[in-house]
N, C-alpha and C positions, 0 to 999 in steps of 0.2 A: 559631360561631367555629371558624375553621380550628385543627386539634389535631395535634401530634406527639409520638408516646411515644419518648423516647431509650432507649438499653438500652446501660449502663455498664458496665466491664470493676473488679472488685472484683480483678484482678490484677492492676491498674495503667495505667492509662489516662492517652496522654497529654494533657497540660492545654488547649494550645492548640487541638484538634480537637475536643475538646468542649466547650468554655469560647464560642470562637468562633461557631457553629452557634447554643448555646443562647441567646445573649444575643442572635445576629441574627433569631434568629427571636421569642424573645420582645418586643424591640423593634418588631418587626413585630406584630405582637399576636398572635400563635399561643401557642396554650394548652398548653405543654408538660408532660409526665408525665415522672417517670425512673424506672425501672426498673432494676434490681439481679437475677442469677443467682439472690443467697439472701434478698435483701427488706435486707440489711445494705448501710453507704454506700460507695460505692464508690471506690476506693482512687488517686490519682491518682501516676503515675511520679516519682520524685525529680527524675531529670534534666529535665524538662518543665517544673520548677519552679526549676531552678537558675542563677539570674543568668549564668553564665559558657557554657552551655551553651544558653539561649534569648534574654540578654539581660533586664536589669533592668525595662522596662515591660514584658512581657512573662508574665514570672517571679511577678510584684508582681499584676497584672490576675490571675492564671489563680489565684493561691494565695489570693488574696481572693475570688473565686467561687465558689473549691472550700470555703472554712472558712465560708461567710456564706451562702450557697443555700439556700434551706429544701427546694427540690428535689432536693439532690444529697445535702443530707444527712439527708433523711428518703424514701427511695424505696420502693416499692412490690416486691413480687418481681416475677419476672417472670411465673413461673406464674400471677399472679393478672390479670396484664393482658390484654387484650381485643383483640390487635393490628388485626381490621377496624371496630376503634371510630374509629382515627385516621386522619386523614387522609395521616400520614407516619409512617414509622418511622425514627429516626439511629441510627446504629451509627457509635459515634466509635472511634478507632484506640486505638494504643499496642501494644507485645510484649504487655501482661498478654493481651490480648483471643484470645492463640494458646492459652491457659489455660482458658478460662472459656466468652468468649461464642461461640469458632465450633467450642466441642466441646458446644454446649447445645442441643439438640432443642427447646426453646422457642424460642429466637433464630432457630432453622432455620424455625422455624413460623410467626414472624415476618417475617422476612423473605420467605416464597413468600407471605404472606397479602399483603404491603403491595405484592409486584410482580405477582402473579397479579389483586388488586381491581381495579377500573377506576377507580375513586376514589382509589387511595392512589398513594404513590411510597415509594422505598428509597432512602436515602442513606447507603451506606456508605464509610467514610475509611481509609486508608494501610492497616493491620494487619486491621483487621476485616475488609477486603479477603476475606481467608483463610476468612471463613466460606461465600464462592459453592463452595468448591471441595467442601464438604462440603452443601451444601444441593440436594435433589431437586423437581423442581415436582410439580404433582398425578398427574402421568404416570408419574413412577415416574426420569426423564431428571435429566438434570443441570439446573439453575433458570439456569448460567451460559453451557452450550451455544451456541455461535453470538454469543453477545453482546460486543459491544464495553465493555471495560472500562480503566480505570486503577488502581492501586495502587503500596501501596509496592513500588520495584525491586529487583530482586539488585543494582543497580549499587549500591547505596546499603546494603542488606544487610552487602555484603561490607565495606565502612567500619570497620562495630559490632561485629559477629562474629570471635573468633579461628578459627584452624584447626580446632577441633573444636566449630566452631558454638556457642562459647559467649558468651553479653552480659556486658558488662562487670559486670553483679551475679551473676555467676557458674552462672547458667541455662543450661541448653541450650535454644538456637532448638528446637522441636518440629518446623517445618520453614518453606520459605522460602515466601511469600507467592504470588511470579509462578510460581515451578513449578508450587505447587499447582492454581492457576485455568488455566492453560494445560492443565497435563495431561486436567482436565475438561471444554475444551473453548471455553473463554476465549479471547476476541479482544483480548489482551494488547497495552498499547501506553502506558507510562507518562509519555511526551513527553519525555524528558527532559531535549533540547534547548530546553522553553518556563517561562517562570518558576515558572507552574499547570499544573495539568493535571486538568478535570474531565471526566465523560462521562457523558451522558446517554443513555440506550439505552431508549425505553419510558417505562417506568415505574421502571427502573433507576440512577442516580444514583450514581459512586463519584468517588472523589477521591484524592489517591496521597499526600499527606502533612499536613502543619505547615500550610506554606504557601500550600498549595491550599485552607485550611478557611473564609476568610471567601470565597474564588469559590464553592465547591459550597455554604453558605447562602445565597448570591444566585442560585444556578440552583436550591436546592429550591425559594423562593420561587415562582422566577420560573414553575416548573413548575406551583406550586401556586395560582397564580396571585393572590398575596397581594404587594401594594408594601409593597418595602423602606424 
């Protein structure tokens, strides 16, 4: 059975990027894992969840997934998982994940195992984005080098953020997503004239937000070569 270990952001992850991924791939029959930084359930965003901000079926689907999952809310840590067990690794988005998952040297280990295997793929969304820019492949190089990618935009950034980079929960950004993958080396290109925006590079798979998340579960698939 085709398998993917997700790896959740317990500083807040938004709903619809994970919510959508895990039921299409589950639907699909893929045998999904979730993984947590400290093995505790992971935390999903208010606003991801808030009727006026994503919309009531929405709102309603993602908050029933997240309270009723035996997956999301019994996860495993991460340290304990086995990432060239699977045959994909999800890294779903949200701000929390500029906290947690792309400052975690597991996640980092993760992700160069599922894009460096020949068997696996990476499918990272909007925020998680941010962890290519900190992640090295076996070589000692940057894992995002040369690769063509999508993520969340500054243009979209700038929206959420006041002047002194703070979100409206009163956090400071730690920093913005497209700078950081550019500066490393990243073939930036968030579409932002197209309604989605997924990219597929290798064995590399990213997605740039919300609304890109049920296209990039129908390209992990399709990668994966499992009908939707």
């Amino acid at each position: 059975m085709t398998s993917a270990l997700f790896i959740v952001s317990e500083g807040g992850y938004w709903g619809e990027e994970c919510v959508e991924p895990l039921t299409t791939l589950s639907d699909a029959g893929v045998d999904v894992t979730v993984a947590t930084p400290t093995g505790n359930p992971p935390v999903v965003d208010d606003l991801s969840v808030d009727p006026e901000e994503v919309g009531e079926e929405t709102a309603e689907r993602v908050r029933e997934v997240h309270e009723t999952d035996e997956r999301l809310n019994n996860p495993i840590a991460l340290a304990e998982a086995t990432p060239d067990e699977y045959d994909a690794v999800v890294f779903p988005g949200g701000h929390g994940t500029e906290w947690d998952i792309t400052q975690d040297g597991h996640a980092r280990e993760a992700l160069r195992t599922a894009v460096e295997t020949e068997r696996s793929k990476a499918l990272v969304v909007c925020h998680a984005v941010g962890l290519l820019a900190f992640t090295r492949d076996s070589d000692g190089g940057m894992l995002v080098e040369g690769r063509d990618v999508t993520g969340f935009p500054n243009a979209w950034e700038e929206d959420i953020v006041d002047e002194r980079d703070r979100l409206p929960d009163g956090r400071k950004l730690p920093y913005w997503v497209e700078d950081e993958v550019e500066a490393v080396g990243g073939n930036w290109d968030a579409e932002l004239d197209s309604e989605t925006s997924v990219t597929v590079d290798g064995d590399l798979l990213t997605a740039r937000g919300p609304g890109s998340s049920n296209a990039a579960a129908k390209a992990l698939l399709d990668e994966l070569g499992v009908d939707g």
